[in-house]
C-alpha positions in Angstrom: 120.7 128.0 65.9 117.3 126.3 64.7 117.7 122.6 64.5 117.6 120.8 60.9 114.7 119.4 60.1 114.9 115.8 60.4 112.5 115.1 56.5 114.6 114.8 53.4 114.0 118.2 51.0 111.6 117.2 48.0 114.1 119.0 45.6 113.0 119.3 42.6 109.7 117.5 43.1 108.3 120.3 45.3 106.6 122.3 42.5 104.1 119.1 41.5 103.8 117.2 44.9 103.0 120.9 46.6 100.2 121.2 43.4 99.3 117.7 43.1 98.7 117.9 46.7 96.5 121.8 46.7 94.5 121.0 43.3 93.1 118.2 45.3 95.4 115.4 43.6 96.6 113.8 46.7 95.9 110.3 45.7 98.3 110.6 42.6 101.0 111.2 45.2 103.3 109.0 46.0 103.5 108.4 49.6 107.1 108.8 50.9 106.6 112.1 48.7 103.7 112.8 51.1 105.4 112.1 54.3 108.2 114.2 53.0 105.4 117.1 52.5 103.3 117.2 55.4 106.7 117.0 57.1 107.5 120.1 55.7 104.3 121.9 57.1 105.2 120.5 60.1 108.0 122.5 60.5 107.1 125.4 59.0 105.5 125.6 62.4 102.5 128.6 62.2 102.8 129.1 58.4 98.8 128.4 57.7 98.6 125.4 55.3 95.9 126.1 52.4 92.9 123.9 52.6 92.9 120.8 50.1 90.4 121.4 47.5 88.6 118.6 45.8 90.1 118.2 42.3 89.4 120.9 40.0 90.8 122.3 36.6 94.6 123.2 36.9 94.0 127.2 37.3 92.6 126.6 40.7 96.5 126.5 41.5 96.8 129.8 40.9 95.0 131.1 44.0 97.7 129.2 45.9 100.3 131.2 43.5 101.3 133.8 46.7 101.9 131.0 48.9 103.4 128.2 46.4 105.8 131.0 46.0 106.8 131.2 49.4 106.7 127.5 49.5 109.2 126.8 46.6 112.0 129.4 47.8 111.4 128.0 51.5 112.4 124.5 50.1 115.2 125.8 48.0 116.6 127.8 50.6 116.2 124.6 52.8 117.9 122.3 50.6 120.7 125.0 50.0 121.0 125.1 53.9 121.2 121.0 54.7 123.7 120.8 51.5 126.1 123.8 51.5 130.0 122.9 52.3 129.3 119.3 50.1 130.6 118.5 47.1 127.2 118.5 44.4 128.0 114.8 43.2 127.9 113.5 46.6 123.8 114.1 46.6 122.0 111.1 46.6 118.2 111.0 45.6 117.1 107.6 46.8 114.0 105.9 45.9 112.5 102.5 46.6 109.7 100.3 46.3 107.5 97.9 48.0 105.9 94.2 47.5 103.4 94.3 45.3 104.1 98.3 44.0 105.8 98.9 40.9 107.2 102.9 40.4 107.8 105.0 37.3 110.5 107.6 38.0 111.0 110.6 36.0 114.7 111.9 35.9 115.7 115.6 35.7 117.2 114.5 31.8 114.5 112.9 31.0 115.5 109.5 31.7 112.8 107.3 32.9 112.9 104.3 35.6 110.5 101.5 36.0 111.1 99.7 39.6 110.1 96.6 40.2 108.4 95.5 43.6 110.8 95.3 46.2 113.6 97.4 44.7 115.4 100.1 45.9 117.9 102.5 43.7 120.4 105.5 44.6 120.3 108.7 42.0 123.9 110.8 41.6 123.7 112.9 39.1 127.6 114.6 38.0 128.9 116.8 35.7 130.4 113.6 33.5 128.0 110.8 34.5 124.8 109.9 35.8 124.8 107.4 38.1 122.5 104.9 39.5 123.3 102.1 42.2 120.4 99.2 42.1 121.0 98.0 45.4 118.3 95.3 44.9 115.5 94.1 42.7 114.8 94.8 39.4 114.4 97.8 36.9 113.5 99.0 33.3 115.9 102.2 32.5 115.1 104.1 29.4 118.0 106.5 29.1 118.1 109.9 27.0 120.7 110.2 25.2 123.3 111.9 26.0 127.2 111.5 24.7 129.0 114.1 26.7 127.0 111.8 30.2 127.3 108.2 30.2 124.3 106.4 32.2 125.9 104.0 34.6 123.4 101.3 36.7 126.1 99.9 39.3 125.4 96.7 40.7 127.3 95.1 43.4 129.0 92.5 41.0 129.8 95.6 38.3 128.3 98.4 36.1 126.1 98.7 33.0 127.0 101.4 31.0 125.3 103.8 28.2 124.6 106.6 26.5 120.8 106.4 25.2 119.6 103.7 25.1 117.1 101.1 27.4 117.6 97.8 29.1 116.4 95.8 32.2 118.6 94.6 35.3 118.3 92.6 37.9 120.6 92.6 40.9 120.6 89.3 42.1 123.0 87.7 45.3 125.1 86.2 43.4 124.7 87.9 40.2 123.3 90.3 38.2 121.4 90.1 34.1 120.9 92.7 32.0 118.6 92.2 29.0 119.1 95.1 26.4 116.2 96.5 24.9 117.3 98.8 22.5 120.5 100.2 21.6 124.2 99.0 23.3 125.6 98.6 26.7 129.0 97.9 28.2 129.5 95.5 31.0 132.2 95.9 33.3 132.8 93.4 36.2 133.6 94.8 39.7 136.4 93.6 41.6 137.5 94.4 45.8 138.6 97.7 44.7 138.5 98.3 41.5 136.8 97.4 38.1 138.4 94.1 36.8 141.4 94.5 33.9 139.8 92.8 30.9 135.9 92.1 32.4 134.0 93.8 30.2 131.8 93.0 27.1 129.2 94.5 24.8 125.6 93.3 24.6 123.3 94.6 21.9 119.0 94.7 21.6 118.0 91.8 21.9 120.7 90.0 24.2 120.5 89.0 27.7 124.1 88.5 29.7 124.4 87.5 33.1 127.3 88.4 35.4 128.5 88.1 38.7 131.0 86.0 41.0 131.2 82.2 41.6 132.9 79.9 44.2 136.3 78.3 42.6 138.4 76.4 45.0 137.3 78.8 48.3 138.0 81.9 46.4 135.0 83.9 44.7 135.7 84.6 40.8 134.1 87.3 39.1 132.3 86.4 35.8 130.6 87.3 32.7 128.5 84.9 31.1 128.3 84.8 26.8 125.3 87.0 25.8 121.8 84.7 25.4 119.2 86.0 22.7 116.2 87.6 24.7 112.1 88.1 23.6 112.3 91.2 25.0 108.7 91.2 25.0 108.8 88.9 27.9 111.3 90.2 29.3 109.2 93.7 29.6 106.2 92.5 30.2 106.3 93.0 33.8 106.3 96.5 33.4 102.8 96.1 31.7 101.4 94.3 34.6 102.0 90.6 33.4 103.9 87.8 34.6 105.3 85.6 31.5 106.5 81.7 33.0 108.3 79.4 30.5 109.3 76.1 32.5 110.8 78.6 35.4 110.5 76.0 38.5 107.5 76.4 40.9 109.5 77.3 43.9 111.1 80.2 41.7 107.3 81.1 39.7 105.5 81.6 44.0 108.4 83.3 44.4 107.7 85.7 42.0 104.1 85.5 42.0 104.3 87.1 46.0 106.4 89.8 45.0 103.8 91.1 43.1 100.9 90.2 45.0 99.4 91.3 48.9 98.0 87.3 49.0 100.6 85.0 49.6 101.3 81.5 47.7 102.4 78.6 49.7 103.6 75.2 48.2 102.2 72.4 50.1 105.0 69.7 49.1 107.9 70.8 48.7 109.0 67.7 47.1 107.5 69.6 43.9 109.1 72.8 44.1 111.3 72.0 40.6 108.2 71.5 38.8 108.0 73.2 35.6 105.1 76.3 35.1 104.1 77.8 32.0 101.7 80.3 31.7 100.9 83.9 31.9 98.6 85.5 34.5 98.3 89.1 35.5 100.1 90.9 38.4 98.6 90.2 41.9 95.7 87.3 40.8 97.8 85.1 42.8 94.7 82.5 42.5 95.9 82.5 38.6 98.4 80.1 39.1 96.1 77.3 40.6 95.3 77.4 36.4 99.1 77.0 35.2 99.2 73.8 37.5 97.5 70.0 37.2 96.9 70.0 40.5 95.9 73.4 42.1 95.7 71.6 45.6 99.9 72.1 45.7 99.4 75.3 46.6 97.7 77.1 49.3 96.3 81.2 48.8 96.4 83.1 52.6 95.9 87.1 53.0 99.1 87.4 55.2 
């Protein structure tokens, strides 16, 4: 028996990273999509892969049609072949991102997820719910509505749940926020096993609620904090390539400053690292925040 290939099957992806990648388009690729495709010529072995043209009008494609034909039932057949004998809500489509990358991802219903840097989420998509499991960082989920399938993000200290609607999480240590952005979502708290009787609450637009577990006594309690009012503006805005400080602590503001940036912000004295920064500079200028500062000598800008 031929071995499996070892590359994860671009699903339902193959049609425009296969045409992105023939009409000369490469670039708008994203790369583990890439590394997933050439991966797949790879081990199609002698099929002869069609030259990459330098971007053209979209009917250029259809010289490629024979082949792209070929192409899509090979992957279908492929994915049919790693998957057969598993239960269909077991698939996982994982995606993740890196410091200083933020990623849009388009879902089959329409549904639309903005990572932030450094995050990584898990996709299982059932026949009652859609799931998603933010194992870390931060994202913006836009849901399309959908009664009959609730949209669940699943944290490790509980679940968001909606139906259309969109909000923002972040999956913190300790805890987790979600600020809602439009619409209403349903908290529930997670406990060893199972979700905790009673730990749930409602937040609506505009509300921010924080949730998670805290040390009482040597035990760890699970929590959920009374909903905050949120500018959702701000709290958006770093989907729009801004960072928004309002008295956040230095320590926290370079922490935040190098996730989005390739230069890296030291603080010199770290006597000063609760010092209050307000400001708002774009996504990787990390020189920016020498402005929001009296003395910009606190911190030092190095390319590592």
């Amino acid at each position: 028996m031929s071995r499996l290939p070892s590359f994860k099957p671009l699903g339902s992806r193959a049609a425009s990273v296969f045409e992105a990648m023939l009409g000369g388009r490469r670039h708008l690729v994203h790369p583990d999509d890439l590394k997933e495709a050439d991966a797949f010529w790879e081990w199609l072995g002698d099929l002869e892969r069609p030259v990459e043209t330098p971007e053209k009008p979209r009917r250029s494609w259809l010289r490629f049609a024979p082949i792209a034909a070929a192409l899509l039932l090979a992957v279908s057949a492929l994915s049919y072949w790693q998957f057969q004998g598993r239960n269909p809500g077991d698939f996982v489509e994982s995606y993740q991102s890196v410091r200083a990358e933020r990623r849009v991802i388009e879902l089959a219903d329409g549904s639309v997820i903005n990572l932030a840097p450094e995050s990584q989420i898990d996709v299982r998509y059932g026949p009652a719910e859609r799931r998603i499991r933010l194992l870390r960082g931060q994202g913006l989920f836009d849901v399309a509505s959908n009664p009959a399938r609730p949209f669940i993000v699943e944290v490790a200290h509980g679940e968001v749940r909606a139906v259309g609607t969109s909000f923002d999480v972040i999956a913190g240590k300790e805890e987790a926020s979600v600020t809602v952005v439009e619409g209403v979502v349903r908290i529930l708290l997670a406990g060893k096993d199972k979700m905790v009787a009673g730990g749930t609450k409602e937040a609506r637009q505009g509300e921010m609620v924080r949730f998670g577990t805290n040390r009482s006594g040597g035990n760890q309690v699970s929590f959920i904090a009374q909903s905050n009012g949120a500018d959702v503006s701000n709290a958006t805005a770093w989907t729009r390539g801004v960072l928004i400080f309002k008295g956040e602590p230095l320590a926290r503001v370079i922490e935040t400053v190098n996730l989005y940036s390739q230069d890296t912000v030291h603080l010199e004295d770290p006597s000063l690292a609760n010092l209050p920064v307000f400001g708002v500079i774009r996504q990787g200028d990390a020189s920016a925040l020498k402005e929001l500062i009296a003395d910009p000598d606190l911190i030092e800008i190095t390319d590592e």
